[in-house]
Backbone as CSV, one residue per row, in Angstrom:
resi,resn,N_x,N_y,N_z,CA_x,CA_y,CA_z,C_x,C_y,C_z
1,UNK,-24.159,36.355,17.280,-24.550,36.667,15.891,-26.071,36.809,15.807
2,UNK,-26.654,37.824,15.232,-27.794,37.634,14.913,-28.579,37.406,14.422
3,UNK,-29.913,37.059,14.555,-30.537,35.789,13.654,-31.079,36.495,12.523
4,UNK,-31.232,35.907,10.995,-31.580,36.179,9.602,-32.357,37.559,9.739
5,UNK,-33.542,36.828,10.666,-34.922,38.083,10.435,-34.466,39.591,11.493
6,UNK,-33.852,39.144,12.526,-33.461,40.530,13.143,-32.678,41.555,12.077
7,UNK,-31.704,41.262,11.353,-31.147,41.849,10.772,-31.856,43.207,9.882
8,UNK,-30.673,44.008,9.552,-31.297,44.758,8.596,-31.361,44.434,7.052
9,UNK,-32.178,45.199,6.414,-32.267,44.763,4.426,-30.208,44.333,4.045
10,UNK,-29.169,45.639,4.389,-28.216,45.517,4.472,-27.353,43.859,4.718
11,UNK,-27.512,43.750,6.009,-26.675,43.108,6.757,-27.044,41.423,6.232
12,UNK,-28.554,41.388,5.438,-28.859,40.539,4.938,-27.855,39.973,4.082
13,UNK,-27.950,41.391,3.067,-27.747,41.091,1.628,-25.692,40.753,1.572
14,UNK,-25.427,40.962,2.920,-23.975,40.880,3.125,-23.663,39.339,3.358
15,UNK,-24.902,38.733,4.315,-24.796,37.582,4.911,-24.853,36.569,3.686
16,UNK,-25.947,36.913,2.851,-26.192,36.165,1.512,-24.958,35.788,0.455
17,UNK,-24.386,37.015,0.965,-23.105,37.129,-0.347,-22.053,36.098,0.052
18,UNK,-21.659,36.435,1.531,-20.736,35.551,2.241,-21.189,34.242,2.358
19,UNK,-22.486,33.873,2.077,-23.118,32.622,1.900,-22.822,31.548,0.853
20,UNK,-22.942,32.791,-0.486,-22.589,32.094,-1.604,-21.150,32.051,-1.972
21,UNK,-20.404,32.890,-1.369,-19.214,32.784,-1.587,-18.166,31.295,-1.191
22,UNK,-18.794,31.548,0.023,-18.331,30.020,1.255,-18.955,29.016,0.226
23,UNK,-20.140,28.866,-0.070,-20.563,28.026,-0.546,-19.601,27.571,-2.352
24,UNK,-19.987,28.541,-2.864,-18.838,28.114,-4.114,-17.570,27.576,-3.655
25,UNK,-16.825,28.397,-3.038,-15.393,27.680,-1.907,-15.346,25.988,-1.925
26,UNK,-16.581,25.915,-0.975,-16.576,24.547,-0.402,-17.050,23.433,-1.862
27,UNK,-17.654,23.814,-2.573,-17.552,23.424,-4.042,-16.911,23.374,-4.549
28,UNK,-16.061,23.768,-4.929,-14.608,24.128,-5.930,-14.019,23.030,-5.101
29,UNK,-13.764,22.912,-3.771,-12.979,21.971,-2.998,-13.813,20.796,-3.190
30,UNK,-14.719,20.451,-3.194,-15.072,18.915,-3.195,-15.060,18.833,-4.234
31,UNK,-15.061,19.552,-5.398,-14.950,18.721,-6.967,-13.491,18.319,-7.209
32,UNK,-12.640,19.523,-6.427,-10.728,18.860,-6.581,-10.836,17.764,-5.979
33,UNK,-11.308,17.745,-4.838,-11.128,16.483,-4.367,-11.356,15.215,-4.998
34,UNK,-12.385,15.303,-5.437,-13.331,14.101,-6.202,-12.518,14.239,-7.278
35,UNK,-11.998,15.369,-8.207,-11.393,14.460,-8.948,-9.862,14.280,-8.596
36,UNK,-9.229,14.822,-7.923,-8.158,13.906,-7.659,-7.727,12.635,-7.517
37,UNK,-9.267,12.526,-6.661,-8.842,10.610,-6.216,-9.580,9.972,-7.353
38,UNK,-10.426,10.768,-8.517,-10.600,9.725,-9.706,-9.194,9.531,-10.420
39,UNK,-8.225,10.815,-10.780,-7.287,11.193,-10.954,-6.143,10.172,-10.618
40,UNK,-6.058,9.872,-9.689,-5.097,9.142,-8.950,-5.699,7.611,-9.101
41,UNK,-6.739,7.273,-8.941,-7.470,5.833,-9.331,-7.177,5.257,-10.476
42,UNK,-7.317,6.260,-11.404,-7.259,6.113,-12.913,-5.495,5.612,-13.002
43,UNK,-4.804,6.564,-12.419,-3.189,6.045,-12.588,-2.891,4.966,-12.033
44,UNK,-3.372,4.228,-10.869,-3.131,3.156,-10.284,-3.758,2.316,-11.415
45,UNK,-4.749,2.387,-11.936,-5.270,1.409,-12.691,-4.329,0.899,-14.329
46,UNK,-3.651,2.222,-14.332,-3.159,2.698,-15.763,-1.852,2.602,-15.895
47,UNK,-1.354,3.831,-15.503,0.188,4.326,-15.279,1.133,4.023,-14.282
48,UNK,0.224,4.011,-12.992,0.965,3.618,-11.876,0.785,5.001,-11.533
49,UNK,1.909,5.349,-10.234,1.975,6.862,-9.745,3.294,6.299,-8.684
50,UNK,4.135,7.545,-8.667,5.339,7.676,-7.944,5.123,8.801,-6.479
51,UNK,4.713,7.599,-5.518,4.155,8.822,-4.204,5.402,9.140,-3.472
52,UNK,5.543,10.118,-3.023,6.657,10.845,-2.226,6.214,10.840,-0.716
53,UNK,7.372,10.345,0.301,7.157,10.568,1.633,6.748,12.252,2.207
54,UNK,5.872,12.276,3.164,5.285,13.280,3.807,6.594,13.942,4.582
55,UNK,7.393,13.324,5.047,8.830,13.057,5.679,9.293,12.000,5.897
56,UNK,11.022,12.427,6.798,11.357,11.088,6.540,11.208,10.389,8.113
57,UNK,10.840,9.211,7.944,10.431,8.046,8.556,11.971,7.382,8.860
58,UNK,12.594,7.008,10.033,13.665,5.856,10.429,13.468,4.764,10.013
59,UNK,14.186,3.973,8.901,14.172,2.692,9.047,13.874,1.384,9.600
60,UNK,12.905,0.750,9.664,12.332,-0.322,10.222,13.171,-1.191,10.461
61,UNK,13.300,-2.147,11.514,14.131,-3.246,11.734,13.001,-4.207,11.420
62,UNK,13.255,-5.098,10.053,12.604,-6.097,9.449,13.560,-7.459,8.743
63,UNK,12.720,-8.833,8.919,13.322,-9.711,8.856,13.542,-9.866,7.717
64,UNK,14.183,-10.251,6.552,14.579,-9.964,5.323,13.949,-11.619,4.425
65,UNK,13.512,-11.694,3.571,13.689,-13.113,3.028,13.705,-13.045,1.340
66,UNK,14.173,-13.754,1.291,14.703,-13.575,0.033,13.745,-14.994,-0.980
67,UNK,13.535,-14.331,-2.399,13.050,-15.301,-3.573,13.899,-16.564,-3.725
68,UNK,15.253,-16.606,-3.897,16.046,-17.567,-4.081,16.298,-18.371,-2.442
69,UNK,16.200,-18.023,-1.580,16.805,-18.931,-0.647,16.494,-20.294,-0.949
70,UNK,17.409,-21.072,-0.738,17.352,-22.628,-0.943,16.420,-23.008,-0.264
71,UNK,15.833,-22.739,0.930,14.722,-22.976,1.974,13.373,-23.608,0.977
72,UNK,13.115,-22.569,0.191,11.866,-22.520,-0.053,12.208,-22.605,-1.654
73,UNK,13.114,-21.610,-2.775,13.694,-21.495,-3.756,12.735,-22.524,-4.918
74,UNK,12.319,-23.819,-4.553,11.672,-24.594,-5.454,10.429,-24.780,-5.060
75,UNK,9.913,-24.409,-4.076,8.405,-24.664,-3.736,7.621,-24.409,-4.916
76,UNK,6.553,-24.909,-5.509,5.669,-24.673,-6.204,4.564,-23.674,-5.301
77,UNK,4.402,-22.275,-5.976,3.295,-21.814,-5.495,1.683,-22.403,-5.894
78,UNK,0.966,-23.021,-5.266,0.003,-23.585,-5.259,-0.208,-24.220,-7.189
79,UNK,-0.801,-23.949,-8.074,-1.093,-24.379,-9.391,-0.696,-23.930,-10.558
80,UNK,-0.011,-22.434,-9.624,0.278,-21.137,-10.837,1.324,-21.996,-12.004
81,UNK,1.986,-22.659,-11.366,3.174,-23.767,-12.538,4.533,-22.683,-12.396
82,UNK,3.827,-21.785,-10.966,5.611,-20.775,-10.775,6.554,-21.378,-9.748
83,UNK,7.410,-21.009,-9.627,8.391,-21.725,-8.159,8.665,-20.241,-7.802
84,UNK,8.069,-20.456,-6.060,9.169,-19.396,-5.295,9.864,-18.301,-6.028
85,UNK,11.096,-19.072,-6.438,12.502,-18.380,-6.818,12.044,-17.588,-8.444
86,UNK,11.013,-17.663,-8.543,10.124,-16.787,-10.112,9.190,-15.880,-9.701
87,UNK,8.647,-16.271,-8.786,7.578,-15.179,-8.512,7.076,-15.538,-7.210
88,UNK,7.797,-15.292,-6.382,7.434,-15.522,-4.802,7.660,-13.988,-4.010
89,UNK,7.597,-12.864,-5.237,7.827,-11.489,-4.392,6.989,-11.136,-3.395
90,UNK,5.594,-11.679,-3.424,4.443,-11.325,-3.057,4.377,-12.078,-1.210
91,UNK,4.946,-13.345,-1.572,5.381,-14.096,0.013,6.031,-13.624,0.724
92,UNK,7.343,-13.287,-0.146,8.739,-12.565,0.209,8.182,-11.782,1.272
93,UNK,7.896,-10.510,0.761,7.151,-9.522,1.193,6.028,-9.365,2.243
94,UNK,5.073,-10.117,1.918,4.585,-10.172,2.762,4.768,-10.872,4.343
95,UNK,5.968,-12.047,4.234,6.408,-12.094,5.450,7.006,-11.245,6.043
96,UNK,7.873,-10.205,5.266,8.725,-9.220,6.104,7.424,-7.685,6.734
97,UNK,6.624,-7.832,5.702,5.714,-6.933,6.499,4.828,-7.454,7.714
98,UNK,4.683,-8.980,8.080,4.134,-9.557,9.358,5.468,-9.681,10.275
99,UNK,6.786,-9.624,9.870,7.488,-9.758,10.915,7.790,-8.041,11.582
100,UNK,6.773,-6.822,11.420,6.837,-5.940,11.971,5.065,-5.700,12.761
101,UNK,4.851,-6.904,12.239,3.153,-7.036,13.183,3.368,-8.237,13.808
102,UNK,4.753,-8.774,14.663,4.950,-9.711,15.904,4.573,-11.067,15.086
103,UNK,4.719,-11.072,13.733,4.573,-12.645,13.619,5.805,-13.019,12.602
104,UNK,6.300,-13.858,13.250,7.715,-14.346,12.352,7.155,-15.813,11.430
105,UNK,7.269,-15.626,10.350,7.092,-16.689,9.543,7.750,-16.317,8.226
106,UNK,8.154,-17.914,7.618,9.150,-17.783,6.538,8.007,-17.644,5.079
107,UNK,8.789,-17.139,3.885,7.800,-17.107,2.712,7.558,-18.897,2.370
108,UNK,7.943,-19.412,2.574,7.930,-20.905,2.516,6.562,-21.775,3.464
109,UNK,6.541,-21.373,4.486,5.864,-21.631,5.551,4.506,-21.115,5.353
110,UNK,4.460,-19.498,4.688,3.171,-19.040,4.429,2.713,-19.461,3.141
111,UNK,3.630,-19.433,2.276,2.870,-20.504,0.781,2.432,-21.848,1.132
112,UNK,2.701,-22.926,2.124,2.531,-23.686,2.368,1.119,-23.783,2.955
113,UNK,0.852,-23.061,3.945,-0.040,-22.260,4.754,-1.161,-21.708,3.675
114,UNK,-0.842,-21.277,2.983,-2.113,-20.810,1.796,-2.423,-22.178,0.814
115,UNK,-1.514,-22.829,0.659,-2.261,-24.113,-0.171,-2.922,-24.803,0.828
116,UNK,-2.568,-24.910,1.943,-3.270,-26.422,3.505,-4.543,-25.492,3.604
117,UNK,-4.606,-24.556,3.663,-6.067,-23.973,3.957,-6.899,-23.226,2.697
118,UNK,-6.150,-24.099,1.456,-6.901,-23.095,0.356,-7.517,-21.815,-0.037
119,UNK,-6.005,-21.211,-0.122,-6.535,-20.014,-0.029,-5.952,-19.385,-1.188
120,UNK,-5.632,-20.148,-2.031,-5.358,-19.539,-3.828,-6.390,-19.853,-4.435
121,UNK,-6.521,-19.191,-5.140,-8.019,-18.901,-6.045,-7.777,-20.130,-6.920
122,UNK,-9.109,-20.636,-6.870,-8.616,-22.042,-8.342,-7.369,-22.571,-8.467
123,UNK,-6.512,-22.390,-7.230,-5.425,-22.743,-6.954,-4.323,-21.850,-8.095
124,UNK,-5.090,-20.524,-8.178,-3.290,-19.787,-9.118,-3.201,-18.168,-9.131
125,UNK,-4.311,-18.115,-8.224,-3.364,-16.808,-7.135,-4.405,-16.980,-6.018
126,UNK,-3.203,-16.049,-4.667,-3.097,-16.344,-3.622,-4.249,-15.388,-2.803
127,UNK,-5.046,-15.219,-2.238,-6.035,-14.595,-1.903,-5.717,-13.855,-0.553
128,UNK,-4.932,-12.980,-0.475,-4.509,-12.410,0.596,-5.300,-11.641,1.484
129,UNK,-6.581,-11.389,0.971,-7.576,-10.909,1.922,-8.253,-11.690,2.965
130,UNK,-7.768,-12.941,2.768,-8.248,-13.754,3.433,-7.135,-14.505,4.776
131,UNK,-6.044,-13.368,4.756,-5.187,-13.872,5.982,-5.360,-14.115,7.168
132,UNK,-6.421,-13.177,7.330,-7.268,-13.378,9.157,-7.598,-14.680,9.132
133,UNK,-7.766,-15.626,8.520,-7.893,-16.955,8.287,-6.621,-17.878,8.842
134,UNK,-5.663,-17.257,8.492,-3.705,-17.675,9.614,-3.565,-17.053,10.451
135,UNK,-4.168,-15.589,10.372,-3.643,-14.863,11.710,-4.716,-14.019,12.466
136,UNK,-5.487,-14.660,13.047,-6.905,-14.051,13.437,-6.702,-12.116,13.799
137,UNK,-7.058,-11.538,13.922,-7.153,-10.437,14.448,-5.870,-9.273,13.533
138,UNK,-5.378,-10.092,12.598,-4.774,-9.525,11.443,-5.624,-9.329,10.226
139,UNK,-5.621,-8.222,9.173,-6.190,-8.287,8.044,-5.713,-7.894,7.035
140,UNK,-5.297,-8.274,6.019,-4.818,-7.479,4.649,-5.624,-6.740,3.999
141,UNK,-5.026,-5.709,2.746,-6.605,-4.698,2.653,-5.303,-4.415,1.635
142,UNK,-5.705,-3.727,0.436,-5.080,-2.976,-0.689,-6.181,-2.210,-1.142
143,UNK,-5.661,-0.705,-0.918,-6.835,0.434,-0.822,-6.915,0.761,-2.824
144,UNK,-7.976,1.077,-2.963,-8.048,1.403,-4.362,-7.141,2.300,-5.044
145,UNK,-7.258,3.539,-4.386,-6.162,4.697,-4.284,-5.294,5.198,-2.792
146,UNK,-4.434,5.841,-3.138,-3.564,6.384,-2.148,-2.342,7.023,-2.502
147,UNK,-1.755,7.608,-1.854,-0.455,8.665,-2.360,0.411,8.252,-0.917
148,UNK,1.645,9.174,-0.826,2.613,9.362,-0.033,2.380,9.279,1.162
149,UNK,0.838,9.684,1.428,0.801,10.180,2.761,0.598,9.100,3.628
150,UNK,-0.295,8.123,3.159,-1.041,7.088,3.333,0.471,5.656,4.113
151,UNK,1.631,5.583,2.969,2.858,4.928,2.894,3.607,5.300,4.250
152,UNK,3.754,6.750,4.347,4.292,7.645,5.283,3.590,7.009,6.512
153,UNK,2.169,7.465,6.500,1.607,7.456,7.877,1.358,6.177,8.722
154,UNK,1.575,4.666,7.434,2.105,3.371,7.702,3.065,3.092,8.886
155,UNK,4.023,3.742,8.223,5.594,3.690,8.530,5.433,4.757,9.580
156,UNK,5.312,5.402,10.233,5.545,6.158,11.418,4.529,5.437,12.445
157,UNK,3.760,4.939,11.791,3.426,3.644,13.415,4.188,2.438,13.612
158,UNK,5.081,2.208,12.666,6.372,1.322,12.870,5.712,-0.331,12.324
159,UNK,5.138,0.057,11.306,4.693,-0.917,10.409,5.325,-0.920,9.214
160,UNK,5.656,-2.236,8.609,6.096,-1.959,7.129,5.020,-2.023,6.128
161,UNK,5.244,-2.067,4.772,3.485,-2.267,4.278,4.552,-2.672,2.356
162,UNK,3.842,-3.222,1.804,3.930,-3.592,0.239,3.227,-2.732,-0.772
163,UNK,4.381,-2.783,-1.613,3.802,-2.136,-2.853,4.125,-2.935,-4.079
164,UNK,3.649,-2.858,-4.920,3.350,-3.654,-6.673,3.929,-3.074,-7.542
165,UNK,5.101,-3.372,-8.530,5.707,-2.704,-9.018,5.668,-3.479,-10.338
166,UNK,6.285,-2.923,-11.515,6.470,-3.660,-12.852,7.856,-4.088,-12.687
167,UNK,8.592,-5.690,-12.874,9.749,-5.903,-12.968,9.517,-6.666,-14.196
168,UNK,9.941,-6.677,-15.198,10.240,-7.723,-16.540,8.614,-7.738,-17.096
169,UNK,7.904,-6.440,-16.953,6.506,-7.330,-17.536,5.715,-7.664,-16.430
170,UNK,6.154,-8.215,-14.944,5.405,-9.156,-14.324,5.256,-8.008,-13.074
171,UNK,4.022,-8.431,-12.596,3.800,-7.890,-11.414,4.899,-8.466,-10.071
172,UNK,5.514,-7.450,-9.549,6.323,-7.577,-8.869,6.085,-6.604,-7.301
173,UNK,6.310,-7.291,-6.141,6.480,-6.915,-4.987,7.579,-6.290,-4.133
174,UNK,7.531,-4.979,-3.391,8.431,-4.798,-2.895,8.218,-4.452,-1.045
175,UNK,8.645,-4.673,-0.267,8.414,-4.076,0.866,9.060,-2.888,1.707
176,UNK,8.425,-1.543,1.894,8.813,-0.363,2.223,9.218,-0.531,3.348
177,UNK,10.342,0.246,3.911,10.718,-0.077,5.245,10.749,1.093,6.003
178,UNK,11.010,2.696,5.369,11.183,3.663,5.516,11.195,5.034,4.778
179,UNK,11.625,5.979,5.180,11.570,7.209,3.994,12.692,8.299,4.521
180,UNK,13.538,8.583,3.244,13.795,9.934,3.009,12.953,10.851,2.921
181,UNK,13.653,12.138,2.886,12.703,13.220,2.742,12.397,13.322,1.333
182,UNK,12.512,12.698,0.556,12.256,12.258,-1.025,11.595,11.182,-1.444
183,UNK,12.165,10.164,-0.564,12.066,8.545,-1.467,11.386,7.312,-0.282
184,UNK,10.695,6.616,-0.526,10.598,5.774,-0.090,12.003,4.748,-0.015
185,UNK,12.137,3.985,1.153,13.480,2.831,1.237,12.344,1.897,0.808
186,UNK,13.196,0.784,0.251,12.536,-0.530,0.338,13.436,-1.853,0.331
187,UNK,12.959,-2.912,0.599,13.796,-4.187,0.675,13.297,-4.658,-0.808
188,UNK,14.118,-5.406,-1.378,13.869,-6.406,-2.395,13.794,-7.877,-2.546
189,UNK,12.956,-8.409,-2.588,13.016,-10.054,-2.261,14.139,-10.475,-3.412
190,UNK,14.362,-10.126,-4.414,15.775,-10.518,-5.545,16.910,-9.670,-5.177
191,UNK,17.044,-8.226,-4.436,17.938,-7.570,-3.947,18.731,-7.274,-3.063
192,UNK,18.815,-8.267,-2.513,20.061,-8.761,-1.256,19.224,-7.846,-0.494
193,UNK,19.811,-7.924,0.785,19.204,-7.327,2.519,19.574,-6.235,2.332
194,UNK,20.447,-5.343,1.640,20.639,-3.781,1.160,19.301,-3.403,1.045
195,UNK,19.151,-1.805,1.688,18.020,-1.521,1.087,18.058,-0.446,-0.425
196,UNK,17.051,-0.244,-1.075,16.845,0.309,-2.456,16.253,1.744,-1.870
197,UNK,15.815,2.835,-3.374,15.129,3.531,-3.206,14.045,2.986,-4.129
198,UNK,12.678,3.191,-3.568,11.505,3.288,-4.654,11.974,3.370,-5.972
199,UNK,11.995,4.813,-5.852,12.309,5.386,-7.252,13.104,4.819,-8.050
200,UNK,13.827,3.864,-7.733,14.540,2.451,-8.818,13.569,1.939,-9.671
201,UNK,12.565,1.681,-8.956,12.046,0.604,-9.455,10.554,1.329,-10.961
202,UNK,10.692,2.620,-10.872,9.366,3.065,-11.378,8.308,3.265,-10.564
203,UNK,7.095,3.304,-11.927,5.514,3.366,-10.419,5.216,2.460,-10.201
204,UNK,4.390,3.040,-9.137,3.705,1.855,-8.245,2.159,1.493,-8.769
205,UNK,1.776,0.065,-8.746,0.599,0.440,-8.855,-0.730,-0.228,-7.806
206,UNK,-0.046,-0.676,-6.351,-0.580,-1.125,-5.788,0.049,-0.929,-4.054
207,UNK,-0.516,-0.799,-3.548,-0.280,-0.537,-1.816,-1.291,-2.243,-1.258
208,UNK,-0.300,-2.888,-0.880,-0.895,-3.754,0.365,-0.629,-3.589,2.160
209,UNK,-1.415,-3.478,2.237,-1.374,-3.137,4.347,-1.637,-4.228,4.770
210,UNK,-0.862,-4.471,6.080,-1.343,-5.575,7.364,-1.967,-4.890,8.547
211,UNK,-3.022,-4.657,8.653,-2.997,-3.709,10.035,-4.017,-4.891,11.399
């Protein structure tokens, strides 16, 4: 290609055009962008949002635990004044998403585990960013925004991952295990070892990862 000044008056005024053209292009694209993910921020914060698998993903083989099991069923979660069997979706869950990152532990065992090492806030919620604290070289992370792709691209490294849902009013947990070419699967800590579709439950308004 040849350089600016070799050119002719012509070949200039061609280069210029294709300059500004590319250039508007690549503009138009970073403002969709930017606002999409304000777009999408705003709904997580707000509405929620219903993300669709990229494809479908095989089913995870994950250990199941349930809100009610008698095991745990009355534990007091640290100060909240909740038991387990009321609002333990978040344990639930999150054990079945460490038993696809090689660590088997019960929701009982890890609530226990978060009060011995204080790790509920003022003792009345549970500070999950701070798990590398039980499981060194593990970390929890809940991204601000994200869509389908993000859930998808989880699950095809053969990880499970949590999402935040509205059940009765209350913030509620579910853990994804897989995907249709439509729907996310998920387990339910109140919904027997059957799995669900997402789309039962409404939007989402939160993604938690173990990576």
């Amino acid at each position: 290609m040849k350089k600016y000044k070799e050119m002719t008056k012509e070949q200039q005024t061609v280069w210029k055009q294709r300059v500004e053209l590319y250039g508007g292009l690549l503009l138009i694209f970073v403002v969709l962008a930017v606002g999409v993910r304000w777009y999408n921020t705003r709904l997580l914060a707000g509405e929620g949002i219903a993300p669709t698998p990229r494809k479908a993903v095989k089913e995870l083989a994950v250990d199941y635990y349930a809100m009610e099991d008698e095991r745990w069923a009355q534990d007091a979660l640290g100060d909240t004044g909740y038991l387990m069997s009321q609002e333990g979706s978040v344990f639930c869950s999150l054990s079945m998403v460490l038993s696809t990152c090689d660590v088997t532990v019960t929701p009982g065992e890890l609530n226990r585990a978060f009060i011995e090492n204080d790790l509920y806030v003022n003792g009345k919620a549970a500070d999950l960013t701070r798990l590398y604290t039980l499981y060194p070289g593990l970390s929890f992370c809940a991204p601000k925004d994200f869509d389908g792709k993000e859930i998808t691209d989880i699950l095809r490294k053969n990880k499970a991952c949590m999402v935040r849902v509205k059940k009765n009013d209350s913030a509620y947990w579910l853990t994804v295990v897989g995907a249709t070419e439509d729907d996310f699967i998920v387990l339910d800590p109140m919904g027997g070892d059957e799995t669900h579709l997402l789309s039962e439950y409404g939007n989402v308004f939160a993604l938690g990862i173990v990576k």
